[in-house]
C-alpha positions, 0 to 999 in steps of 0.5 A: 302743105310743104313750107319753103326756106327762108331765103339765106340772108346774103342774098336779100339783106334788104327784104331782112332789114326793112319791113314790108310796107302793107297799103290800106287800100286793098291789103297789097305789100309794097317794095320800098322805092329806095329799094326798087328803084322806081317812084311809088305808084301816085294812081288811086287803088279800089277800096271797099266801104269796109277798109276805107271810109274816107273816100264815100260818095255824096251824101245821098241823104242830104240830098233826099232831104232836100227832095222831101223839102221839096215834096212838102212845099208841093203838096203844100200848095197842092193842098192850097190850091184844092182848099176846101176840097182837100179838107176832106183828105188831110183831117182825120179824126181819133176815137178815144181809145185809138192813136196814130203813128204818122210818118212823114216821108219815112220818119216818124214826125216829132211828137210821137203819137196824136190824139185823140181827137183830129189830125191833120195829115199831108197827102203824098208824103204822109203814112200814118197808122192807127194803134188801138188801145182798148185791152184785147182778150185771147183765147189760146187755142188747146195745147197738147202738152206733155207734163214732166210725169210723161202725162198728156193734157190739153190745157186752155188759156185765156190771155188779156193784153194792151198796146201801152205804147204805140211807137214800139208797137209800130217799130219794133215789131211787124204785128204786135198783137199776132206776135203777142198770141204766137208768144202767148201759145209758146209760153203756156206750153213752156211753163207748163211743160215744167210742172207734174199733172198734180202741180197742174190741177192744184197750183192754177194760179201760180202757173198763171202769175209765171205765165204772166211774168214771162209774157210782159217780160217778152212783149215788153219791147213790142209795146204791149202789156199784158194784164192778167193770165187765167189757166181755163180748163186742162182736160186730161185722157179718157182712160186716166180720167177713169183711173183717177175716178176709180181711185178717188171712189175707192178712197172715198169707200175706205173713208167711208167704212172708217167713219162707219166703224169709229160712228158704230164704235161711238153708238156702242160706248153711248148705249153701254152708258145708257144700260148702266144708268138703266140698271141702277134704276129699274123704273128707268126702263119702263120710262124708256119702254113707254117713251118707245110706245109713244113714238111708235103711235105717232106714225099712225100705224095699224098695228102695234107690237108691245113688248113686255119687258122680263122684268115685269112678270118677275113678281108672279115668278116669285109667288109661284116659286 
């Protein structure tokens, strides 16, 4: 793009020394009149809304105004003219746990949310909608996914929630209790996402609490509580179930062997000391010899091997020497 000159100044020393003159209505510069020589133009421009918001048509909002005023008085008379008939139309009862939302021609009516108990409703210009208020369990469906180690795990949930507010239920969100599972699901893999697989299956609960956290955080515009987060179950793969098995086998082994030897190591300190009182009394060993008899024949058993000590012919060793 080529730039053009400015103009020398002896020909145009007006358009140099007075300004251009920009209308609001449209962004168009104007000559000055003393220089064109015409009076200004005095017919209106078009406008858009955004430049200018002087100039606005009625205001159709008072006008609606007016026309629901209208359709109130009507379905008030309406109302009387069916009497009692139209009892049965205009009065709804609310349960316990439930509120309505009413809106009266669009609005929501002063007062925020009735009941329980009964209400009473105009027919025609009245939409109401029933919030329930009873806590609400969700079962999160599986979620595959993927550990900051590179492990796949399908984990469950359990999510338990409440509308604490029905007006931002009804306002600020489409379906709060839909929109509470979509969020429920994301977060759990998101939380998740963040920990290893031994993370996983020893911090349960902490995992639950930060699950709990950004939820409540998330819903808390929509009007909706979340009471309690519980991880139910991670199942892991087949074949890393297996690896983890066989190792936890293999260390339980190890374990095992080690309390063997230190049980056998024990045993051989305890007998060493029981020799040692055994050889500084040699009766010693014939109370143990008879002890021995003695719980042989208390298993009632046929045969009886006794054994004789060496000790004993020790005195015939020494007549015929």
């Amino acid at each position: 793009v080529t730039r053009l000159p400015p103009p020398p100044p002896s020909i145009f020393p007006e358009l140099l020394t007075q300004p251009h003159e920009l209308s609001e209505e449209g962004g168009r510069s104007t000559v000055p009149a003393s220089m064109s020589g015409k009076e200004p133009r005095s017919e209106p421009q078009w406008v858009t809304p955004s430049s200018n918001q002087q100039d606005v048509p009625p205001d159709y909002e008072t006008i609606g105004m007016i026309f629901g005023y209208a359709l109130q008085v009507l379905s008030w008379i309406l109302i009387i003219l069916t009497f009692p008939f139209s009892m049965c139309v205009c009065l709804k009862v609310i349960k316990e746990y439930e509120r309505v939302v009413i809106f009266r021609i669009g609005r929501l009516i002063f007062g925020g949310a009735r009941g329980p108990g009964m209400i009473f409703i105009i027919p025609c210009i009245d939409t109401y909608r029933k919030i329930d208020l009873r806590v609400v369990s969700y079962a999160v469906p599986p979620q595959e996914i993927l550990s900051k180690d590179s492990v796949t795990v399908s984990v469950d949930a359990v999510v338990y929630f409440r509308t604490s507010d029905p007006i931002a239920s009804v306002n600020n969100v489409d379906d709060a209790i839909y929109s509470t599972k979509l969020l429920a699901q994301t977060t759990l893999r998101n939380a998740l996402g963040m920990k290893t697989l031994t993370e996983m299956l020893t911090e349960r609960e902490a995992i639950a609490q930060l699950c709990e956290t950004i939820l409540d955080e998330g819903t808390e515009h929509w009007g909706v509580k979340v009471e309690r987060v519980e991880v139910k179950d991670i199942r892991l793969p087949q074949q890393l179930t297996r690896a983890m098995a066989a190792e936890a086998e293999a260390a339980r082994e190890a374990r095992a062997k080690v309390v063997a030897a230190e049980g056998e190591q024990k045993a051989s300190r305890a007998l060493k000391e029981a020799a040692d009182v055994i050889q500084a009394n040699p009766v010693a060993l014939q109370l143990r010899h008879l002890q021995a008899l003695n719980s042989i024949a208390a298993e009632h058993n046929s045969t009886i091997v006794f054994p004789v000590p060496v000790e004993m012919f020790g005195a015939f060793m020494k007549k015929d020497n």
